[in-house]
C-alpha positions as CSV (number, residue, x, y, z in Angstrom):
1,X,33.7,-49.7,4.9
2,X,35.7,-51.9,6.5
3,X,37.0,-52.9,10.0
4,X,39.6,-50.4,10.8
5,X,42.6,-50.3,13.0
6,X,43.1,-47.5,14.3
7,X,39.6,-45.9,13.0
8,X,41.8,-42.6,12.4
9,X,45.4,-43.3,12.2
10,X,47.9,-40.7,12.0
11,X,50.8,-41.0,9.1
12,X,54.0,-39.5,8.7
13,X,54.1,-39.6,4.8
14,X,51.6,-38.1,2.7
15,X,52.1,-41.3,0.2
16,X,50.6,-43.9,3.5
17,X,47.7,-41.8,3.7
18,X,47.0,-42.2,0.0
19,X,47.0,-45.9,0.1
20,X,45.4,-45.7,3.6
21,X,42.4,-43.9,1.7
22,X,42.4,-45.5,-1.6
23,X,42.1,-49.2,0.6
24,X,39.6,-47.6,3.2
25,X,37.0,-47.0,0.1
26,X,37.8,-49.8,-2.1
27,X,37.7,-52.7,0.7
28,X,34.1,-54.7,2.0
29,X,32.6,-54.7,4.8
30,X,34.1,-57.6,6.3
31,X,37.5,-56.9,5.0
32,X,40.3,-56.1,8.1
33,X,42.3,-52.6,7.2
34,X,45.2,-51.9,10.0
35,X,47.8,-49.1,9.8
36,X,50.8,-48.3,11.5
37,X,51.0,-51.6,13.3
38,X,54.1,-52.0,15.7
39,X,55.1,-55.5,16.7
40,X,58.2,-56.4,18.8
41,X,59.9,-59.6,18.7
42,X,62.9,-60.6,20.5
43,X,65.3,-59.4,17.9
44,X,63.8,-55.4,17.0
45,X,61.0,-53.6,16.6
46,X,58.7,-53.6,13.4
47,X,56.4,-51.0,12.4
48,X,54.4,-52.4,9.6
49,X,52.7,-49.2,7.1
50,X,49.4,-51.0,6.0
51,X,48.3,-54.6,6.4
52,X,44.9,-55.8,5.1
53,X,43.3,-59.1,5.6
54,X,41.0,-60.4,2.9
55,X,38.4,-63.6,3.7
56,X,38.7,-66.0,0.7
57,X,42.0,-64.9,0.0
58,X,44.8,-64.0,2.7
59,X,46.9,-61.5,4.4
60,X,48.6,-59.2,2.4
61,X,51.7,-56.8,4.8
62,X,52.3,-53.8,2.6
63,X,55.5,-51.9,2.6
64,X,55.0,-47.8,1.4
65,X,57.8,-45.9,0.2
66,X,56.3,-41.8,-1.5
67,X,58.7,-39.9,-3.5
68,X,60.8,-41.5,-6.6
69,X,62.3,-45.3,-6.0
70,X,64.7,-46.7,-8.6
71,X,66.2,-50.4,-8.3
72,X,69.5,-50.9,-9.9
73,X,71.5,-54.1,-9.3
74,X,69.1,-55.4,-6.5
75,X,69.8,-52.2,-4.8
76,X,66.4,-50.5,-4.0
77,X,67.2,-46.1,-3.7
78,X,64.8,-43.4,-2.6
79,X,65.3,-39.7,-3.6
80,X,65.7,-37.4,-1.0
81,X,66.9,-34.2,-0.3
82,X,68.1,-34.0,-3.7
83,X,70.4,-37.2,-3.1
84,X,69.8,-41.1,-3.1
85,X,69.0,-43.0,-0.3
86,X,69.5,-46.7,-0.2
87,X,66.5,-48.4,1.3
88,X,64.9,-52.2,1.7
89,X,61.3,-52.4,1.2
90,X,60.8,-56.1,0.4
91,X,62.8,-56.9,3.7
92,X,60.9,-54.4,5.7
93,X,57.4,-56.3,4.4
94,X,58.9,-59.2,4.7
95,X,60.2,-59.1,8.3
96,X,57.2,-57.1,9.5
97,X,55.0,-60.3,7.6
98,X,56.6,-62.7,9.8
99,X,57.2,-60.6,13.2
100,X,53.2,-60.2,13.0
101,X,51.9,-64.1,12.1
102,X,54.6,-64.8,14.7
103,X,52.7,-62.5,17.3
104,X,49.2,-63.6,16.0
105,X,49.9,-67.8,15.9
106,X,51.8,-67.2,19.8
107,X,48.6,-65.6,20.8
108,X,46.4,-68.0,22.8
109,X,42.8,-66.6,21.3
110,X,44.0,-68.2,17.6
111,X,44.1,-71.2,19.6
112,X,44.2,-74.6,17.0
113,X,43.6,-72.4,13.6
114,X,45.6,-73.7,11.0
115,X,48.0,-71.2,9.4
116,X,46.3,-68.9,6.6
117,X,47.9,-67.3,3.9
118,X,50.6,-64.6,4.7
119,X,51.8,-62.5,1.9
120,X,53.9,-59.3,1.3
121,X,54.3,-56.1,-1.2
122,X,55.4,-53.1,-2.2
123,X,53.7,-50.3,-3.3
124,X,55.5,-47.0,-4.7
125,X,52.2,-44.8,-5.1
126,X,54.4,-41.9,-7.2
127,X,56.9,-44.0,-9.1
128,X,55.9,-45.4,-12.4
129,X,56.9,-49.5,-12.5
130,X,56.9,-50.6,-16.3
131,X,55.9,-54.1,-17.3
132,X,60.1,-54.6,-17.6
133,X,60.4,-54.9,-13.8
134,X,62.0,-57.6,-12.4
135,X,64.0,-58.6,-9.1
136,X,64.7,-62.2,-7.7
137,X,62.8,-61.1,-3.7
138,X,59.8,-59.3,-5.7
139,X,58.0,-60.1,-9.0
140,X,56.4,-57.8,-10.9
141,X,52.8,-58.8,-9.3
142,X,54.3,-58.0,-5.8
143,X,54.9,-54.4,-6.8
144,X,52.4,-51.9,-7.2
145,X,53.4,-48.5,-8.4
146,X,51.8,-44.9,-9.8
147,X,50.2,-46.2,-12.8
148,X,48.5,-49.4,-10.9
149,X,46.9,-47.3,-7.8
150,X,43.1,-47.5,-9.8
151,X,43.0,-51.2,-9.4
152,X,44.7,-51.3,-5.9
153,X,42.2,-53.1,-4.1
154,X,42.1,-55.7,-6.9
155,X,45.6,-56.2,-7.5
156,X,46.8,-56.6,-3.5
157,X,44.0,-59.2,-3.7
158,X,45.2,-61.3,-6.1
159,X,48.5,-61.2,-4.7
160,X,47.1,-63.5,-1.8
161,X,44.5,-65.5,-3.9
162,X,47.1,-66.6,-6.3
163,X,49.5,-67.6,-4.4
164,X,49.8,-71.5,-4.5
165,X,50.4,-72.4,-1.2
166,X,49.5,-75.4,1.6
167,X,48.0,-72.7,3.6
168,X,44.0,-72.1,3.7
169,X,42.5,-69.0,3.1
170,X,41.4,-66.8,6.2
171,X,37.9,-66.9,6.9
172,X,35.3,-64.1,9.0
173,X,36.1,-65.6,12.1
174,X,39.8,-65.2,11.3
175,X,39.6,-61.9,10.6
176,X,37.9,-61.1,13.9
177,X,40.3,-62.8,15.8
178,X,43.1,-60.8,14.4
179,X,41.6,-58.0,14.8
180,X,41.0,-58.8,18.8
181,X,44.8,-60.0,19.3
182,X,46.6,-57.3,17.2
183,X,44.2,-54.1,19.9
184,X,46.3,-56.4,22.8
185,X,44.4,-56.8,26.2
186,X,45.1,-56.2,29.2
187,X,44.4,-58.9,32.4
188,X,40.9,-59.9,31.6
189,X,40.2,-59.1,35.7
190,X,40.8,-55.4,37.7
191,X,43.1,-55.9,40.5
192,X,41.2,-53.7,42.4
193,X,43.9,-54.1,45.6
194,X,46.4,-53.0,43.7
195,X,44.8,-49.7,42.0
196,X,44.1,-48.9,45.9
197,X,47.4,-49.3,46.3
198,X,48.6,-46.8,43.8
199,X,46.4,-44.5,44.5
200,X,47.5,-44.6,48.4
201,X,51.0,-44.8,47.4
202,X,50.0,-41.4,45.2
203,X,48.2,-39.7,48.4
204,X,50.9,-40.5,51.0
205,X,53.5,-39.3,49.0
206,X,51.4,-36.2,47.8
207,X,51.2,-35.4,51.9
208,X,54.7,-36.0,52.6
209,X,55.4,-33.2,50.4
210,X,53.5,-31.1,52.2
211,X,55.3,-32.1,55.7
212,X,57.1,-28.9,54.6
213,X,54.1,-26.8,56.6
214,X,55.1,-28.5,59.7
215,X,58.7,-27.8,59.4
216,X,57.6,-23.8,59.0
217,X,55.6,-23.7,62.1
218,X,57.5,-26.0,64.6
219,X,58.3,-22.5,66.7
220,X,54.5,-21.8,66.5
221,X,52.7,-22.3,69.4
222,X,49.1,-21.6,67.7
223,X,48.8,-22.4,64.3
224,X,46.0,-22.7,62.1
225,X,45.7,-25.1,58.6
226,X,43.2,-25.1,56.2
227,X,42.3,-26.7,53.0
228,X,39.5,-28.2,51.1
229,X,38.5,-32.4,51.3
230,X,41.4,-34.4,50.2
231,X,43.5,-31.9,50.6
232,X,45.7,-33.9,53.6
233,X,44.7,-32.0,56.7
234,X,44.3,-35.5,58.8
235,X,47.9,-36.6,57.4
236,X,49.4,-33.2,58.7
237,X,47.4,-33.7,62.2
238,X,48.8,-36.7,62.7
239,X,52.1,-35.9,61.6
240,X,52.1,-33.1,64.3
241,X,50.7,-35.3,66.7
242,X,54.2,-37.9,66.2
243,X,56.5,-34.8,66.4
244,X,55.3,-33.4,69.2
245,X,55.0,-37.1,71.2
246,X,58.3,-37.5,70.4
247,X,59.3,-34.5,71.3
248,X,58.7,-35.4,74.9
249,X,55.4,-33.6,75.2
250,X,51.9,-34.4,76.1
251,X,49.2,-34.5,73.3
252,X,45.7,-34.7,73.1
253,X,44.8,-35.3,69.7
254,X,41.0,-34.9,69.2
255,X,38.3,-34.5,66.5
256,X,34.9,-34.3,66.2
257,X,33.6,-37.1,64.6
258,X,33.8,-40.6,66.1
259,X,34.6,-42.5,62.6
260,X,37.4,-40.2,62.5
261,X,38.6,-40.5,66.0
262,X,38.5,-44.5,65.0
263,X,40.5,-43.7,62.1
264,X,42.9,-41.8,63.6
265,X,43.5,-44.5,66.5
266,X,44.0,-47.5,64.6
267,X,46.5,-45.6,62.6
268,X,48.5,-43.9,65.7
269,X,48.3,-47.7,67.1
270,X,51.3,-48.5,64.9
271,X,53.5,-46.1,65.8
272,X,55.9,-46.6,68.8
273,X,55.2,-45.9,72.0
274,X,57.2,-42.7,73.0
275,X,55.0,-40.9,69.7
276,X,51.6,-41.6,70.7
277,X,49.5,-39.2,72.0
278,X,48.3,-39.2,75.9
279,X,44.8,-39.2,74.5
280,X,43.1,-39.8,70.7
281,X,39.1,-39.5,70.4
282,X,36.9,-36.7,70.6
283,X,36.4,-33.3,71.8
284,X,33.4,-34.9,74.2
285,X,35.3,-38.0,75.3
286,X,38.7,-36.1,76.7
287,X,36.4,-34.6,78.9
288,X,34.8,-38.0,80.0
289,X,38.3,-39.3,80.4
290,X,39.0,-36.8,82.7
291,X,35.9,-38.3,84.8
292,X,33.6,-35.5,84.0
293,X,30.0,-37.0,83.4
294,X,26.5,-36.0,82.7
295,X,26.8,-33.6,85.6
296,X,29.7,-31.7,84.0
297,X,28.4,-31.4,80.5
298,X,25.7,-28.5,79.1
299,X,24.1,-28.7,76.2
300,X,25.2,-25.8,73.7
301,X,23.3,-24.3,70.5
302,X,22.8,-27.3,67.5
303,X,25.6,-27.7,65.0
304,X,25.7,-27.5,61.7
305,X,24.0,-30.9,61.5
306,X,21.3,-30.2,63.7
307,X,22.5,-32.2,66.2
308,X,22.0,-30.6,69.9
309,X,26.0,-30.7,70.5
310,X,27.4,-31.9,74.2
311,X,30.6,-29.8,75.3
312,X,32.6,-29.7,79.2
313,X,32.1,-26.0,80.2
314,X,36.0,-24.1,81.5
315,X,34.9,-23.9,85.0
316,X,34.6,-27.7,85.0
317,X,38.2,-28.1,83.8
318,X,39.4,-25.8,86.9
319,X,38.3,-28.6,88.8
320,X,40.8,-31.3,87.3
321,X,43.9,-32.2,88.7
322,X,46.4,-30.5,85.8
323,X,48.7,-33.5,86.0
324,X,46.6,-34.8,83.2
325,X,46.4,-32.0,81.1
326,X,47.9,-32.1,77.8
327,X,50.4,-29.6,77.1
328,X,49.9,-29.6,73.2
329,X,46.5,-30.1,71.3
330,X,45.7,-31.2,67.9
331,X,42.5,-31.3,66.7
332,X,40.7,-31.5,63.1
333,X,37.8,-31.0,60.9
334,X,35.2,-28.0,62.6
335,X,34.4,-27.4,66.3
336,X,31.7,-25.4,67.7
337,X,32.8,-21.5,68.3
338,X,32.0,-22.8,72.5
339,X,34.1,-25.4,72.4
340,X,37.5,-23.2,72.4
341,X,37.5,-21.9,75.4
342,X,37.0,-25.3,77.6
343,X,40.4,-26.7,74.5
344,X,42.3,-23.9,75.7
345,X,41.4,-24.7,79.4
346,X,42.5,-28.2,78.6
347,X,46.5,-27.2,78.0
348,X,48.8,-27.4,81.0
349,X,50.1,-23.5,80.8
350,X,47.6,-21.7,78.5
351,X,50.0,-19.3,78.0
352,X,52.9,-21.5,76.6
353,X,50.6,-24.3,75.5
354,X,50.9,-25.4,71.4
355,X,47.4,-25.8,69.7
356,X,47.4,-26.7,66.1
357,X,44.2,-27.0,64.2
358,X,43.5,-28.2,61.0
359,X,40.4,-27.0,59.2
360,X,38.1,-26.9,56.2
361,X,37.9,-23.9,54.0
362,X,34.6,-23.0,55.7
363,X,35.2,-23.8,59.2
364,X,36.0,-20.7,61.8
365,X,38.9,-21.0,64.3
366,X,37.7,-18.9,66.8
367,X,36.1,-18.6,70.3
368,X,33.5,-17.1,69.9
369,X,32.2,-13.7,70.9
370,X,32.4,-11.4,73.9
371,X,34.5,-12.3,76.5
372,X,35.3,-16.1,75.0
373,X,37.4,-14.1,72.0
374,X,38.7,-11.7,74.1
375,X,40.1,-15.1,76.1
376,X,41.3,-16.6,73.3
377,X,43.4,-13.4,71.9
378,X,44.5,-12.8,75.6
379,X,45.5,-16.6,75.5
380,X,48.2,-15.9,72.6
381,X,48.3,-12.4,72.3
382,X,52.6,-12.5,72.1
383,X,52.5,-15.7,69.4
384,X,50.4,-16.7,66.7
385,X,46.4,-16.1,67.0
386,X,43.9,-18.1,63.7
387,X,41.5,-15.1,64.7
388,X,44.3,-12.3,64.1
389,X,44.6,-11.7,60.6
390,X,48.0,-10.4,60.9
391,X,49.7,-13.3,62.5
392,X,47.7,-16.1,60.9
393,X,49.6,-19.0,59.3
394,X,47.4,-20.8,57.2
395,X,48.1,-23.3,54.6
396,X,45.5,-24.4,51.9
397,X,46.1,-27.1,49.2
């Protein structure tokens, strides 16, 4: 069988796919088959129907026309419809012959090969061609019609054998070398910046489509978001973190992790100075910032990661001067259900205070049990509660 460009190529014409086959069981091994080949030069495009290379003989660019061809007066018609069609199948294989060595000789991996033998023909697999044929552009040899389609393979390569020419013959090597230019390459190295790029370019714009959310909630003074990983819940956090800063207020905007907390700093340390948040970092360090040390801090139940977890208790917060409270909070990824009372506590007027949090799917928005939920729902009993199923706003990607 041999090499095969495409291995399954798709036709249009029932009479392509019968030469296709009748060339893709007759040819060697190390015979070159390609179908369906497009090449663009400066002048149009070229779609060549079969091509074949042969070693020891030459490249042959076949032109396919099904249904009944006449040629009368150097004018070459097809029957279709019921009416003739006037077509051009020697210059089609012609042009298509010369767009392709064009393409193949321009190609750096020839490199110094000498030209090989480049030939074209016509085959009409359902119109009979008599001995009688004749026409000044195409010889009888160059033609191959209904009654000649047992000794295809033969005939297609004598056409390139015979042919007295300068040129040499085409050799393995020559067949593998077309066969590498003609599947195109791309640049032989990944630019690896550049697919970041893309896909950053891809995730920012993805997020700014969903700056719609904040839009809907702007009147909400508690507001919860969810959605899985990826999903843009850090974009939408810092997003509501400009607004507000802009807006005049002061913002806390906390998480849990410290690699986030980084993250989220080196990004908000581009942004002008009127949008920044009073404070970025964690839930722990706002409370350090505050001045509160070991003394202040408790030790509540271990988190999710088995981590004992370090939180400032709500009666140490009574103790701060509230000229450095925050009077809006944003805050991400999952905090401990003890954790909400002393964020609450944080905000200048808990009653009017905005807290927006964005969340996994799993994580709970909540304060707890006992009195801390009864705290929180008192909190923002006349706006919107995450715990209240009834007033929740929730967004998930």
């Amino acid at each position: 069988m041999p090499i095969c460009l495409p291995e399954q190529p798709e036709f249009s014409t029932q009479s392509e796919r019968l030469v296709w086959e009748h060339l893709r069981d007759g040819l060697d091994d190390e015979d070159f088959l390609i179908a369906n080949q497009r090449v663009t030069d400066r002048f149009k495009d070229h779609e060549i129907d079969i091509a074949i290379v042969l070693p020891g003989a030459g490249l042959v660019v076949v032109e396919v026309k099904g249904s009944q061809v006449t040629c009368s007066n150097g004018i070459w018609s097809i029957e279709r419809n019921g009416r003739l069609e006037e077509i051009h199948p020697v210059r089609q294989a012609a042009l298509g012959k010369y767009a392709t060595r064009s393409y193949v000789e321009h190609d750096d991996r020839w490199g110094s090969r000498r030209r090989i033998r480049w030939c074209h023909a016509v085959i009409l697999p359902y119109t009979h061609v008599d001995d009688g044929f004749a026409q000044p552009d195409c010889p009888r040899w160059a033609v191959i019609g209904r009654n000649d389609m047992h000794a295809l393979v033969p005939l297609l390569r004598d056409i390139a054998k015979l042919q007295e020419t300068e040129h040499r013959v085409p050799d393995t090597d020559d067949v593998h070398a077309i066969a590498e230019i003609l599947r195109g390459r791309l640049p032989p190295q990944r630019d690896l910046v550049g697919a970041a790029q893309e896909r950053a370019d891809v995730a920012e714009r993805l997020t700014q489509e969903q700056a719609a959310v904040l839009d809907a909630i702007r009147l909400l003074p508690r507001v919860e978001v969810r959605g899985g990983a990826g999903s843009g819940k850090t974009w939408l956090a810092l997003e509501q973190a400009r607004r507000l800063g802009h807006q005049g207020l002061r913002v806390a905007l906390m998480c849990y992790s410290r690699g986030l907390a980084a993250y989220l700093e080196r990004r908000v340390a581009a942004w002008p100075r009127k949008d920044r948040p009073a404070y970025i970092g964690t839930f722990h360090g706002l409370g350090l910032s505050w001045g509160r040390r070991r003394a202040a801090m408790t030790t509540a139940p271990t988190g999710s990661t088995g981590c004992p977890l370090r939180w400032w208790s709500p009666r140490s917060i009574s103790r701060i001067d509230s000229g450095s409270m925050p009077s809006s909070s944003t805050r991400l990824r999952t905090f401990a259900d003890l954790w909400w009372p002393a964020l609450l506590a944080s905000l200048h007027d808990e009653e009017s205070g905005r807290l927006y949090a964005f969340l996994t799917r799993d994580s709970a928005c909540s304060a707890g049990t006992g009195a801390r939920r009864r705290r929180w729902c008192r909190s923002c009993s006349t706006t919107t509660c995450a715990t209240r199923a009834r007033s929740a706003t929730r967004s998930t990607r």
